[in-house]
Backbone bond lengths (Angstrom), bond angles and torsions (degrees), N, CA, C in turn:
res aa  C-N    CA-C-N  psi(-1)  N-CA   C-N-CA  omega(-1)  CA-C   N-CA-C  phi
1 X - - - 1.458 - - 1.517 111.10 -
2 X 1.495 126.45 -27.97 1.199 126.99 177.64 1.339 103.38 -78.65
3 X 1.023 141.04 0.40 1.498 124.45 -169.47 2.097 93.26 -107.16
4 X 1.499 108.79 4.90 1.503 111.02 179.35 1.651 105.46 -66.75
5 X 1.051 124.17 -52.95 1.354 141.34 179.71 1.850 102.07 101.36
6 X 1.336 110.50 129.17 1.310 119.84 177.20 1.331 128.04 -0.97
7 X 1.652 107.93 -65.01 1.785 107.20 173.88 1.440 123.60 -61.96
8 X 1.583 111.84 -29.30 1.302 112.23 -173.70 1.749 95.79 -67.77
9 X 0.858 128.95 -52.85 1.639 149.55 153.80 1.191 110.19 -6.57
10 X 1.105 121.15 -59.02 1.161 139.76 -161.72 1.700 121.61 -77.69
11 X 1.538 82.56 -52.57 1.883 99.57 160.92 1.447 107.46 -47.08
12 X 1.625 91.52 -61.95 1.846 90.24 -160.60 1.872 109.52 -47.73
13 X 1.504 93.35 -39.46 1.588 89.54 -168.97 1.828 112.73 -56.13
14 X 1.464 106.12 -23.89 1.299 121.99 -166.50 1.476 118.85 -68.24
15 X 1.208 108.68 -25.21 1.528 149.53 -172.09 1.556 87.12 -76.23
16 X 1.420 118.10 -73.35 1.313 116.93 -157.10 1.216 123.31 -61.27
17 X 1.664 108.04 -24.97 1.539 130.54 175.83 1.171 100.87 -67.08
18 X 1.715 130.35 -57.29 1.101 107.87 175.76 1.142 143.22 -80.71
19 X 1.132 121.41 -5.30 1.733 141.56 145.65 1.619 115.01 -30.06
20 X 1.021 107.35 -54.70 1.369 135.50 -164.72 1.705 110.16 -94.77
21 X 1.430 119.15 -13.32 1.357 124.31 -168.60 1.367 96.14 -66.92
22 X 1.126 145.98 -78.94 1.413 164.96 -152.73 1.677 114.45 -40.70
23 X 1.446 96.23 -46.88 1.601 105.57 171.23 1.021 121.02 -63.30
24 X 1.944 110.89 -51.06 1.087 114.56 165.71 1.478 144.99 -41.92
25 X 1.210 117.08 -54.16 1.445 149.71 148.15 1.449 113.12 -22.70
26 X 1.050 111.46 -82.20 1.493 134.54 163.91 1.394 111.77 -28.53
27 X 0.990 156.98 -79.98 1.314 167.30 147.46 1.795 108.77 0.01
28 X 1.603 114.49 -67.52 1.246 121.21 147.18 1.647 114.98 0.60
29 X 1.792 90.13 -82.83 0.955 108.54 -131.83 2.093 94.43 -80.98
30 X 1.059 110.70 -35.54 1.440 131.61 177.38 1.747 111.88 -42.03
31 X 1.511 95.62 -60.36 1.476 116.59 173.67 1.676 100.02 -70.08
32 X 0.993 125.39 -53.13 1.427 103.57 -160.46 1.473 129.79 -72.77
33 X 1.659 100.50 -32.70 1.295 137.33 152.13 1.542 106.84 -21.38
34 X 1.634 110.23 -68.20 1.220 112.05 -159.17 1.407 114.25 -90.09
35 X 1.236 121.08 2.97 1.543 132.49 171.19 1.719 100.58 -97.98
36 X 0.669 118.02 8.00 1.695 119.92 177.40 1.377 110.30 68.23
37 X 1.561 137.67 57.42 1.077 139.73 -156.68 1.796 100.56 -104.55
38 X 1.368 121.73 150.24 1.600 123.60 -165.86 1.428 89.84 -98.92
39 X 1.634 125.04 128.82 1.093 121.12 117.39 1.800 108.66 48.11
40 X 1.081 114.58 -110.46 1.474 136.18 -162.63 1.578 107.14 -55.17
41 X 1.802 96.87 -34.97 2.060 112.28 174.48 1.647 91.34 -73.79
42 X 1.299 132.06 -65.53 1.525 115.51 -165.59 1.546 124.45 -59.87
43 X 1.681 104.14 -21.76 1.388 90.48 174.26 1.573 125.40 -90.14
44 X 1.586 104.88 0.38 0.984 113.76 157.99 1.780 137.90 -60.55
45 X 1.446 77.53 -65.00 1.502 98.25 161.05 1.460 115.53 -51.79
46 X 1.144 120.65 -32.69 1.890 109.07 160.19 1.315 133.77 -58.53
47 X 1.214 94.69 -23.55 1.787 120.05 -159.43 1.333 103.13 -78.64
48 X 1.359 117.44 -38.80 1.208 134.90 -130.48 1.891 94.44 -113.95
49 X 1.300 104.23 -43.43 1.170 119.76 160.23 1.331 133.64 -60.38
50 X 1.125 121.09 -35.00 1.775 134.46 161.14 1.538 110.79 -62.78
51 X 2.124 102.39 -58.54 1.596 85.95 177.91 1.831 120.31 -56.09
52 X 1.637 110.77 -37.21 1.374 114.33 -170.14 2.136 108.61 -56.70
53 X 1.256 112.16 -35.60 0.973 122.42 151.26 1.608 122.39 -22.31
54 X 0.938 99.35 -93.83 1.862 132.37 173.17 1.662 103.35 -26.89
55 X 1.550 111.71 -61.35 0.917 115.59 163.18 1.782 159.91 -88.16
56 X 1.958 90.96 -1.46 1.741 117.62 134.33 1.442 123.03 -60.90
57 X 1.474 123.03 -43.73 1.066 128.17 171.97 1.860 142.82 -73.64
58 X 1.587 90.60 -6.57 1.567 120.88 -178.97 1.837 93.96 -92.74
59 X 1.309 125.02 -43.27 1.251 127.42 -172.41 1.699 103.14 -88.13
60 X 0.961 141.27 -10.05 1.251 144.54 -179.78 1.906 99.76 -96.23
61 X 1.158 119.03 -62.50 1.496 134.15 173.77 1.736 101.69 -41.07
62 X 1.508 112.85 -69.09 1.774 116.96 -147.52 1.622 89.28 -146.00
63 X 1.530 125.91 62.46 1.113 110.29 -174.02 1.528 118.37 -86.63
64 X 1.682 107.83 -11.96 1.033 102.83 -161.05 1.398 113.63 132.99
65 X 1.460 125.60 169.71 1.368 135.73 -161.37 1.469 89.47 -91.06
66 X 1.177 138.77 8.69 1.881 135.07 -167.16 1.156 90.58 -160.52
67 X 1.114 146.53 -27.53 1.849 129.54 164.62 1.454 135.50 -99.50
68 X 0.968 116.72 174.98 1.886 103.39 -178.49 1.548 107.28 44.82
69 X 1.899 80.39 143.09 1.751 138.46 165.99 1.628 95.33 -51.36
70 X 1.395 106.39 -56.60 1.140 109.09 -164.71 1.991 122.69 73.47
71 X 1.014 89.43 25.59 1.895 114.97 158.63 1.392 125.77 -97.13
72 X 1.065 98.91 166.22 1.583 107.28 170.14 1.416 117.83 -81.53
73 X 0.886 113.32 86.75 2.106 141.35 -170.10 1.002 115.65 -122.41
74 X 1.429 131.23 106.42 1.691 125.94 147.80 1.679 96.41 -90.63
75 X 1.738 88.44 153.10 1.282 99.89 176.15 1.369 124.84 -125.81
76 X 1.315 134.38 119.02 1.407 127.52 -157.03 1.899 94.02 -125.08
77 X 1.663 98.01 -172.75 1.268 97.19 172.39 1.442 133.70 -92.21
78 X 1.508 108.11 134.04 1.768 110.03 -163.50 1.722 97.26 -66.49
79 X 1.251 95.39 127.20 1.848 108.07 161.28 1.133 112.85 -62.43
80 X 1.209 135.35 -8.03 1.358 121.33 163.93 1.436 123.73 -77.73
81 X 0.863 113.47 -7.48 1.578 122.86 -179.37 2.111 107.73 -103.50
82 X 0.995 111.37 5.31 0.935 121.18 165.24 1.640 129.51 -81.32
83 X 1.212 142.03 -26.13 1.065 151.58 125.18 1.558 126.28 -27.00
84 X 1.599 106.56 -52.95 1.862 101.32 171.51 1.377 97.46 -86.22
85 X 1.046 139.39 -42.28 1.138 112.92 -151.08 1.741 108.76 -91.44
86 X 0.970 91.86 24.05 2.493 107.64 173.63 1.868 81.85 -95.95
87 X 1.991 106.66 -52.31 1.434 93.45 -176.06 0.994 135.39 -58.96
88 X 1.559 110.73 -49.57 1.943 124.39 167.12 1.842 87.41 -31.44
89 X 0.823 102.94 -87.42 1.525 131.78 -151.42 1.861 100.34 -16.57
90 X 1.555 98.20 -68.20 1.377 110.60 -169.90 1.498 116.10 -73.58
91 X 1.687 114.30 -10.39 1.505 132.46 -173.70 1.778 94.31 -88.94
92 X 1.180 123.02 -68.08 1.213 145.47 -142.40 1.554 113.63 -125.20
93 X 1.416 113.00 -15.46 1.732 108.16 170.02 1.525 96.88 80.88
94 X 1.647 109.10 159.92 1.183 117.09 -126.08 1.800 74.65 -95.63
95 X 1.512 120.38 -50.33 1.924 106.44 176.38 1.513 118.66 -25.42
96 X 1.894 112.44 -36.70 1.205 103.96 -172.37 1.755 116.36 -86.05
97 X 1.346 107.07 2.78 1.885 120.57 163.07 1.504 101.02 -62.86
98 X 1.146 105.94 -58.78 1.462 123.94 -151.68 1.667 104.35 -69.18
99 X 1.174 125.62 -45.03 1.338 143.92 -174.05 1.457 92.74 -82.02
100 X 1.438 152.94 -16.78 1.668 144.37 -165.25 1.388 72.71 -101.92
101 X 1.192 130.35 -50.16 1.729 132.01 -152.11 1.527 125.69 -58.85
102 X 1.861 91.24 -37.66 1.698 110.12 176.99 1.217 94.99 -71.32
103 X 1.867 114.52 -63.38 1.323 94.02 -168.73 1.584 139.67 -79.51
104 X 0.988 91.12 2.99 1.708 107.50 163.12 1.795 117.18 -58.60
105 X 1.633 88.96 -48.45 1.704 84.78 168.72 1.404 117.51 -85.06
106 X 1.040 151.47 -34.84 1.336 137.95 -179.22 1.295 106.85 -71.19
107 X 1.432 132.36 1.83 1.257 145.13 160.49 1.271 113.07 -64.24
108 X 1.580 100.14 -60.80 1.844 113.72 176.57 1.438 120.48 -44.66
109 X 1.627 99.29 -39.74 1.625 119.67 -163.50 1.349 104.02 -49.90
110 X 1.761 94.10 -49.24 1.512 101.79 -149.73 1.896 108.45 -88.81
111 X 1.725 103.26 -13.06 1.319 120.30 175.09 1.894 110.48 -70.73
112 X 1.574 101.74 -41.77 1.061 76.82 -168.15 1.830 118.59 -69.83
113 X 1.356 128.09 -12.60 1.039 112.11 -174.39 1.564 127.79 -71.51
114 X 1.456 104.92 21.07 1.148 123.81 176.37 1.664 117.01 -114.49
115 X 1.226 103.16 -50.58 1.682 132.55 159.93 1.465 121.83 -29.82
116 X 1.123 102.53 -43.27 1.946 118.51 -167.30 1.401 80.50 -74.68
117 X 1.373 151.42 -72.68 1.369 161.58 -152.60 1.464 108.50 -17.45
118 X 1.441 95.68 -52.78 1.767 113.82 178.16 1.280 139.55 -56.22
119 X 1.187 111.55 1.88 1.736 120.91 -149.86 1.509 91.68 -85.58
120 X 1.633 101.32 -37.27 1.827 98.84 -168.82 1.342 123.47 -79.69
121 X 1.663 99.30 21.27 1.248 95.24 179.79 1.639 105.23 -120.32
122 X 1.310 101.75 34.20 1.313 102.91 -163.67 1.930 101.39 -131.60
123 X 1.037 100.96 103.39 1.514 112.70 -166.05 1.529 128.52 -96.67
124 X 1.462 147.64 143.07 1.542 133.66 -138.02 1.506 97.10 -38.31
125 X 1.480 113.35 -68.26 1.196 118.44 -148.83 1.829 121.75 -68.28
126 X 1.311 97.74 -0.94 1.580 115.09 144.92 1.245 129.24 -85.69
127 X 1.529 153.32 -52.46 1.125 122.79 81.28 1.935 122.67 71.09
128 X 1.378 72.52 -107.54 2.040 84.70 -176.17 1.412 116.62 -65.72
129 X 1.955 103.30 -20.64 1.619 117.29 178.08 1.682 123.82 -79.85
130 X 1.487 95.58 -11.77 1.719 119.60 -155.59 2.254 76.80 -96.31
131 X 1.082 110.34 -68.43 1.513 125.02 165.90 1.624 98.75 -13.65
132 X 1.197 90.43 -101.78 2.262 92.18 -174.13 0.708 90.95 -73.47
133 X 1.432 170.78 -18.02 1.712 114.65 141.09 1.215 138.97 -4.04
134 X 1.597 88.48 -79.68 1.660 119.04 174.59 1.711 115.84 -39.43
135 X 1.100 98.75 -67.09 1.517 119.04 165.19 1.681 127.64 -39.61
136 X 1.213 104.98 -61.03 1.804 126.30 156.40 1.927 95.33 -35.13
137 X 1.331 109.19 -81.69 1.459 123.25 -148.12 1.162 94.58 -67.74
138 X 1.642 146.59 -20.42 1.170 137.65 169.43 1.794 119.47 -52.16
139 X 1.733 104.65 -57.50 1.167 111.33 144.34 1.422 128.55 39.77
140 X 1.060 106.16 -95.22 1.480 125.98 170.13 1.095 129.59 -24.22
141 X 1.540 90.96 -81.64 1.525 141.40 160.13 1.663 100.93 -8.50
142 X 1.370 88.97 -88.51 1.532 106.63 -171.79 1.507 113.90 -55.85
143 X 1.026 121.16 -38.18 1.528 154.58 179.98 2.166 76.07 -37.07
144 X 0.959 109.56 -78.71 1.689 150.91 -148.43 1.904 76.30 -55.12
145 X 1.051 105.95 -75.76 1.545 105.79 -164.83 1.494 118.28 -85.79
146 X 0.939 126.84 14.18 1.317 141.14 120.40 1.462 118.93 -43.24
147 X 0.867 109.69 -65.79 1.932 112.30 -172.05 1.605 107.34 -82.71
148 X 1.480 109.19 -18.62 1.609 112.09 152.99 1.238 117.20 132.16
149 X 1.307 108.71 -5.96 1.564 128.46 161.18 0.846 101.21 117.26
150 X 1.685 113.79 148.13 1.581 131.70 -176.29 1.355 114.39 -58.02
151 X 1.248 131.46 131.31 1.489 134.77 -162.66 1.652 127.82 71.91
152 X 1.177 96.65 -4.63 1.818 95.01 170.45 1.569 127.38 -54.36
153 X 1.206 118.81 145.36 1.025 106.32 157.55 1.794 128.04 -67.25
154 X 1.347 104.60 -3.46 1.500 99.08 -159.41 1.448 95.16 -120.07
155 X 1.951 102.59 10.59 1.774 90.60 172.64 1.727 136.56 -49.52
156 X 1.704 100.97 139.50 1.192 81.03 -175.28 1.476 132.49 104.58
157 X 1.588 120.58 -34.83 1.047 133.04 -165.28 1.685 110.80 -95.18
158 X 1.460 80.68 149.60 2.266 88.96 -165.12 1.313 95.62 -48.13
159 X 1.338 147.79 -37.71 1.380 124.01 -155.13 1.457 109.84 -71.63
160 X 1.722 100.34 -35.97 1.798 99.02 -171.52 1.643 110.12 -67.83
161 X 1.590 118.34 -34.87 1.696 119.24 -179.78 1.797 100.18 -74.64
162 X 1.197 109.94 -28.74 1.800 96.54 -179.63 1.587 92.17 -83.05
163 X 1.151 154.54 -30.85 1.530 140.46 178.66 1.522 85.35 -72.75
164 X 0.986 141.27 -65.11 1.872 134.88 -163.64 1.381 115.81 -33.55
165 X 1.919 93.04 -51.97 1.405 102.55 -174.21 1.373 116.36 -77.88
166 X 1.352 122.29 -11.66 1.410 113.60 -175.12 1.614 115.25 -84.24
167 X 1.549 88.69 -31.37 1.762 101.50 174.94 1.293 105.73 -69.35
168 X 1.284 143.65 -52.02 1.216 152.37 165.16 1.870 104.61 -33.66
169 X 1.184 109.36 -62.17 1.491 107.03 -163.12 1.927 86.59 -71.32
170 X 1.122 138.31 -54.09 1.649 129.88 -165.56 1.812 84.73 -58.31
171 X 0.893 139.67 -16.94 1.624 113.99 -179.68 1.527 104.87 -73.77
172 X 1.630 89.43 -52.26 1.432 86.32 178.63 1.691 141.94 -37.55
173 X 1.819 71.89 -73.27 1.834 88.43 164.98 1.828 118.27 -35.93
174 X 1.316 109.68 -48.96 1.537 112.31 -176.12 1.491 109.70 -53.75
175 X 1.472 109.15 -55.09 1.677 126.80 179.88 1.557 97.42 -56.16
176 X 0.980 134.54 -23.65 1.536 128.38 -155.38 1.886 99.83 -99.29
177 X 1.331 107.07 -50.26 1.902 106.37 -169.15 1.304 108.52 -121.13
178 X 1.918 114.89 17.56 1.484 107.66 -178.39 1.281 104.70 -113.56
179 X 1.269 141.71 -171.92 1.624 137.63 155.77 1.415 98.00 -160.51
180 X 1.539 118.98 157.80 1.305 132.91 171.42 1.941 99.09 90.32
181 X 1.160 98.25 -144.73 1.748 121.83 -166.82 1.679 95.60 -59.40
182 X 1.647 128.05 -33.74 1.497 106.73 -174.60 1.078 113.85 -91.12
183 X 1.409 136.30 -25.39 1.334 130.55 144.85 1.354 140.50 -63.88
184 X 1.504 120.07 -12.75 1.715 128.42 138.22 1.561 111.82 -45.68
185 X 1.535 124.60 -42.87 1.725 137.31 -167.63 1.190 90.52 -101.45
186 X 1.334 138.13 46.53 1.849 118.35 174.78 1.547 103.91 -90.60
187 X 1.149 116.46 -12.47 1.476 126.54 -153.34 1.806 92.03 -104.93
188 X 1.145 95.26 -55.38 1.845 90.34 172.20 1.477 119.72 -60.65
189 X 1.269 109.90 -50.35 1.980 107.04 160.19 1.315 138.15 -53.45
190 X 1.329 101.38 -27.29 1.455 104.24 178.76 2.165 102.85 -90.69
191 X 1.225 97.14 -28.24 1.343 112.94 162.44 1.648 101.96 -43.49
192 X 0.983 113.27 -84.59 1.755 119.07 -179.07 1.114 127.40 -45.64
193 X 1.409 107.32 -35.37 1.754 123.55 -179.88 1.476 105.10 -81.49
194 X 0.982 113.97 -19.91 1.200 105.09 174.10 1.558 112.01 -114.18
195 X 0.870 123.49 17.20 1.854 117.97 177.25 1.980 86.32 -105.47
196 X 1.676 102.66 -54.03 1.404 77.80 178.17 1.894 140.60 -68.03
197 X 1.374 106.99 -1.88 1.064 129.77 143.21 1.771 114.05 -28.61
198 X 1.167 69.79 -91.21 1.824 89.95 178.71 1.737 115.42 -36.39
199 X 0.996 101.87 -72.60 1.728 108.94 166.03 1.343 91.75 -33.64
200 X 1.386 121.69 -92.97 1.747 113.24 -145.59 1.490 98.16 -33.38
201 X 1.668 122.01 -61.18 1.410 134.79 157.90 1.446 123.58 -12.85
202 X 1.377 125.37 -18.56 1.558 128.52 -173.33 1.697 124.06 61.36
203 X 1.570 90.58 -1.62 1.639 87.28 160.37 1.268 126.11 -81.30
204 X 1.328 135.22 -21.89 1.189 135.12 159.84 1.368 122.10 -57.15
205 X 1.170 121.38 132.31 1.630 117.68 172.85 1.470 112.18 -136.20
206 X 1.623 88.93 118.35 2.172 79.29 -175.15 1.437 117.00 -113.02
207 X 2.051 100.67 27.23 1.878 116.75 -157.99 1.748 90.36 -72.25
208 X 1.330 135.08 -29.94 1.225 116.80 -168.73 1.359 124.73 -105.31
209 X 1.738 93.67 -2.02 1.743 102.17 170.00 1.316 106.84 -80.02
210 X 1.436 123.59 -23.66 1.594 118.97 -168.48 1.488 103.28 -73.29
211 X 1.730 114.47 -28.87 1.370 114.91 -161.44 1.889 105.30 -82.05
212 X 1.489 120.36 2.30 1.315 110.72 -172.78 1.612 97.89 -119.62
213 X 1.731 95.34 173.10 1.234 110.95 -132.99 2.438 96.71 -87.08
214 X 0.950 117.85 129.22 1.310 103.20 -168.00 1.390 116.11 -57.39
215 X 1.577 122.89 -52.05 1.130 114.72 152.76 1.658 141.20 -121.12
216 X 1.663 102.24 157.15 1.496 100.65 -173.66 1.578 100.63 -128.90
217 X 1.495 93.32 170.11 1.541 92.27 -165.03 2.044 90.43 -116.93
218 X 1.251 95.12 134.58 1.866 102.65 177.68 1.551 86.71 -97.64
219 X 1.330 88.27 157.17 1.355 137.81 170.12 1.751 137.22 -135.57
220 X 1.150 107.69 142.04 1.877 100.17 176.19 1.349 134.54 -70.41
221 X 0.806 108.10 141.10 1.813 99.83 -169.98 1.589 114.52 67.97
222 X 1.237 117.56 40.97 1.393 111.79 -168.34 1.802 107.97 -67.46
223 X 1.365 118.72 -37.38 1.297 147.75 -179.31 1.867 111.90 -57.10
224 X 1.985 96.90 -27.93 1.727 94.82 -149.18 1.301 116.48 127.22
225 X 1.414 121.88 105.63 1.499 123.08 165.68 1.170 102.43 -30.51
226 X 1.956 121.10 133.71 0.938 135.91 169.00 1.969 121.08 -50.40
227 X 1.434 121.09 141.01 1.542 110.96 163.85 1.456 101.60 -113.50
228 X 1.395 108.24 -175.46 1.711 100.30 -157.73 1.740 84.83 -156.39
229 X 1.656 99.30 111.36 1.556 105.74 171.44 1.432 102.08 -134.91
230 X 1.761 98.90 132.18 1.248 108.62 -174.00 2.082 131.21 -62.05
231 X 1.287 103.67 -3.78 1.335 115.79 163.73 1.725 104.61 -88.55
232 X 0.590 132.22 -11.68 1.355 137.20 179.33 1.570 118.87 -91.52
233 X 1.621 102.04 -59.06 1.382 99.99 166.37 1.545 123.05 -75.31
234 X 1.256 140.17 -13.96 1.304 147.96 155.98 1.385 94.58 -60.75
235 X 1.328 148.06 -40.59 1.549 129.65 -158.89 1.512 83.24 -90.40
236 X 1.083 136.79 -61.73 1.280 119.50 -163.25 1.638 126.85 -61.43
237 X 1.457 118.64 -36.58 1.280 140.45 141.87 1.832 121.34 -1.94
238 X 1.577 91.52 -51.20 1.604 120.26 -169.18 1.517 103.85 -66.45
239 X 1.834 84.22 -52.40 2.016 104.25 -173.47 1.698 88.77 -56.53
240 X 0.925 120.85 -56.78 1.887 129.17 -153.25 1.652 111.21 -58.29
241 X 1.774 100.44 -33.56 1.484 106.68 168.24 1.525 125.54 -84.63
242 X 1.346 109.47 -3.82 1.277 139.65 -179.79 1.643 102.61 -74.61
243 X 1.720 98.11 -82.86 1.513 101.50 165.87 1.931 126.57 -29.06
244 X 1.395 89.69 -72.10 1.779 102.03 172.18 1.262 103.66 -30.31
245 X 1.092 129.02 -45.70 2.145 130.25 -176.90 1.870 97.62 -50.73
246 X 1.646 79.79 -59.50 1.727 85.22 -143.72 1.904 86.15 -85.64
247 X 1.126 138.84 6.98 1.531 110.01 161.07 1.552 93.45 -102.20
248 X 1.383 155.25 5.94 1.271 143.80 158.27 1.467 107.35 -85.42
249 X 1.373 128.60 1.61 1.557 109.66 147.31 1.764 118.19 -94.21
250 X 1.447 96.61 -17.10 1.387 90.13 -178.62 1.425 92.21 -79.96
251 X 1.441 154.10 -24.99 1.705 140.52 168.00 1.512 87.70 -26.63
252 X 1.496 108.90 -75.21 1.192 130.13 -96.01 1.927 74.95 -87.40
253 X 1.112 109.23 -53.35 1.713 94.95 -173.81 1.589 103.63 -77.10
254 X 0.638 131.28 14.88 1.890 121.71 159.03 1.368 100.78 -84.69
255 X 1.082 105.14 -51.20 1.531 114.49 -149.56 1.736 96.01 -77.95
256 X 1.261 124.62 -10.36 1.439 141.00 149.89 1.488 96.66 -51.75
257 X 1.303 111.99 -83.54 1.607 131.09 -145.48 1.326 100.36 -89.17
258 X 1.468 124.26 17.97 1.784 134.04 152.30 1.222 101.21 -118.20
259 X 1.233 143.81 12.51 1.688 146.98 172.89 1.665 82.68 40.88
260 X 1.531 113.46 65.28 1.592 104.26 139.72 0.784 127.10 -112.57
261 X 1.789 150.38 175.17 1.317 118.82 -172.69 1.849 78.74 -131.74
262 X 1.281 98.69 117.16 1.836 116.94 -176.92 1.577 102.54 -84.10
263 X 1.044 110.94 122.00 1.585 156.48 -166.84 2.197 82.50 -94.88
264 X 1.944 76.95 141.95 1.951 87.81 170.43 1.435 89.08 -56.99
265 X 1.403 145.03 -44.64 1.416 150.88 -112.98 1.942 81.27 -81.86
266 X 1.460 79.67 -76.34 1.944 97.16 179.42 1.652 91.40 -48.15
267 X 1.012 165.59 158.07 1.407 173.76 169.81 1.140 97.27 121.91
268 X 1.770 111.52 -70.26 1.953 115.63 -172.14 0.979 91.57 -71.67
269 X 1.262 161.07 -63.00 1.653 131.19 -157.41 1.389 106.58 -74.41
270 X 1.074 128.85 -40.92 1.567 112.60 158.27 1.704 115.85 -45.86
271 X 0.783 105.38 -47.10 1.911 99.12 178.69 1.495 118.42 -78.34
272 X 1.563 105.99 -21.44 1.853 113.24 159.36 1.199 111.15 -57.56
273 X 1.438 130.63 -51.85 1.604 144.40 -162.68 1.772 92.46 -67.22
274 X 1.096 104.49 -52.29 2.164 110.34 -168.31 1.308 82.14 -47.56
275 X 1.876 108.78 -78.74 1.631 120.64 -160.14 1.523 117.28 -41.56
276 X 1.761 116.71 -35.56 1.780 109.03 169.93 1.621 102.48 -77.94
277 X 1.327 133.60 -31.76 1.326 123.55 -159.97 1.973 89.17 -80.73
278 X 0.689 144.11 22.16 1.558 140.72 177.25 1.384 96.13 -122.64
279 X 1.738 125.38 -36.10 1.587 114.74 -179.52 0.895 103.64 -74.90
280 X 1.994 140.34 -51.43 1.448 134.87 162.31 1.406 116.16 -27.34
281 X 1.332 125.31 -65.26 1.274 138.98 -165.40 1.763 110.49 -56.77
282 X 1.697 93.23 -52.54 2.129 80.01 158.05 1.363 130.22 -62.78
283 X 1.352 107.83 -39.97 1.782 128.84 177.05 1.928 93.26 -36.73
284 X 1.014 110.86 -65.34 1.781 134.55 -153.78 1.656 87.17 -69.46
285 X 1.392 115.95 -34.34 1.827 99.91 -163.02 1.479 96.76 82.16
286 X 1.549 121.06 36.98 1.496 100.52 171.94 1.731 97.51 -125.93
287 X 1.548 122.16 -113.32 1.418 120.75 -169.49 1.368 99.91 -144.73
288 X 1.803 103.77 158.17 1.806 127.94 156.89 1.716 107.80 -40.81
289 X 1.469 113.56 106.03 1.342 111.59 167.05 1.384 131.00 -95.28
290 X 1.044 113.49 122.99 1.904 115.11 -172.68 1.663 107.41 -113.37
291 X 1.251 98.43 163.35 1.717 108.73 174.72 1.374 103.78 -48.62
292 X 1.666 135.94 136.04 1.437 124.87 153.85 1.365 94.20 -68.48
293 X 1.583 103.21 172.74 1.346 110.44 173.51 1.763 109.99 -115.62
């Protein structure tokens, strides 16, 4: 990968962001939505959520001689934790999200040094099952934004499956007569080719991105010093052991498909990096971050 040279680098990483944008986003917007959040609070809460991102995913990547897998991992927020924390939220107010959230990770921290233990009991053909899983349960997902996303008004409608399919077929096509660096970027080109699609199309609208401000400065606790109730942090706890499952298959097939051979060692610092990126993520007023898959 070092012999790509920076920009090529750079793309690829760009690719992954936008791969990954949608989940991210979404989550935001789901939770904030349903706590009755204004306008000016949700786009915050996006903001805030991308950087917390950026910087789950810097400690998972290069965390250090005591943090990180040390794979190719972005880390966004697990949808499973989306359900309690609409409940925390509307039960207990949004400090008491934030306060289940910290301690959920210093929970992880201290879990995983027990957690990593397990890996060797986990053999190819567990493994290859943890794989389509992943793959299977995406499914949906995609299924969903294809037709234009869950709750649209425009679900469903030929323009969004003929934009799907066209982006879909330019991946193809690229994968099919390209090799090297443009078929690594097929997913980012067809990404572009097809958003500008859309624009000429009038589904794109960029009237309210022009109207905001380029930069803002985050802060901790933007929401409210965290509170900390023990029904709260036990429900989230659950989500966190939940996650820990499903980002130790995503180790486990990278670390396949990077011919590394992952050490308990690499496991707990991968599950150190989750467990601080969940104490950041309350710190920020944002969310529990897990491996995407």
């Amino acid at each position: 990968m070092n012999n790509l040279g920076i920009w090529k680098i750079l793309f690829l990483g760009f690719q992954h962001v936008l791969a990954m944008y949608a989940g991210a986003v979404v989550v935001p917007l789901i939770v904030g939505s349903s706590l009755g959040m204004n306008q000016q609070d949700l786009a915050y809460l996006i903001s805030i959520d991308l950087f917390t991102c950026g910087i789950a995913s810097l400690l998972q990547v290069a965390g250090g001689r005591f943090l990180g897998v040390k794979l190719p991992i972005i880390l966004g927020c697990t949808f499973t934790a989306v359900p309690p924390m609409i409940t925390i939220g509307k039960l207990e107010g949004l400090p008491a999200i934030y306060g289940s959230i910290i301690a959920s990770g210093i929970i992880v921290m201290i879990v995983s040094q027990i957690f990593s233990k397990i890996v060797k009991w986990f053999p190819p053909v567990v493994i290859g099952s943890v794989v389509t899983t992943i793959g299977v349960s995406l499914i949906p997902v995609a299924m969903n934004n294809v037709a234009g996303g869950q709750g649209s008004q425009s679900f469903g409608k030929i323009e969004n499956l003929g934009l799907a399919a066209l982006t879909l077929a330019i991946v193809i096509l690229l994968n099919r007569f390209f090799k090297g660096y443009i078929r690594s970027i097929s997913v980012l080109i067809a990404i572009i080719i097809g958003t500008a699609v859309a624009w000429g199309l009038g589904i794109v609208d960029f009237t309210s991105v022009s109207k905001e401000k380029w930069f803002q400065l985050v802060e901790p606790f933007h929401f409210g010093l965290p509170q900390f109730h023990l029904s709260s942090i036990l429900t989230m706890t659950l989500v966190a052991i939940v996650s820990m499952i499903e980002s130790l298959g995503v180790f486990m097939a990278l670390a396949d498909l990077c011919e590394k051979k992952l050490s308990d060692n690499d496991v707990k610092k991968g599950f150190l990096a989750e467990g601080l990126a969940y104490v950041i993520g309350g710190m920020f007023n944002s969310f529990p971050y897990t491996s995407f898959s």
